[in-house]
C-alpha positions, 0 to 999 in steps of 0.5 A: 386276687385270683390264682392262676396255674403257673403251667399256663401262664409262665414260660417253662424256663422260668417255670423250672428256675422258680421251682428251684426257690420254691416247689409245690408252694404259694407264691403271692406276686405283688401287682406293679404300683402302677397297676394297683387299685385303691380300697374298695375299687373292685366291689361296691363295699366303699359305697356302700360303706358311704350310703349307710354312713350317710343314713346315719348321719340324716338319722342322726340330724333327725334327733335319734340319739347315738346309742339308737344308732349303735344299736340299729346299725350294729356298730360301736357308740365310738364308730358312730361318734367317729361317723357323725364327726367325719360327717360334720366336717365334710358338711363344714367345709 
């Protein structure tokens, strides 16, 4: 979400008839739902996310225990469990 400055953007009407509502403030405007983006759409995270979670679960099929993998990845033994179970069920399907 980027700021933009309302002077440049709205016409100066509906510029005054906001600043009755609201002046000098934040206003968040919602994006249309048609025009919304899914979760990690704009940045490389939900890849990124997919890669580590795929090196766990290979990591894990080699033999190295959960609690390694809690450990060396920085994560919770119950995030890595969940992790694993996803895997295996994309794996079984």
């Amino acid at each position: 979400m980027g700021y933009k400055k309302a002077t440049h953007v709205l016409p100066r009407e509906l510029l005054t008839k906001v600043q009755e509502y609201i002046d000098g403030e934040c206003l968040y405007i919602p994006r249309v739902s048609d025009n919304k983006k899914g979760w990690g759409a704009s940045t490389s995270t939900r890849r990124e996310l997919r890669d580590r979670n795929n090196r766990i679960y290979t990591d894990y099929l080699a033999g190295k225990r959960m609690e390694d993998l809690a450990e060396a990845y920085f994560l919770s033994l119950k995030s890595i469990q969940r992790i694993i179970r996803q895997k295996k069920k994309e794996h079984s399907e």
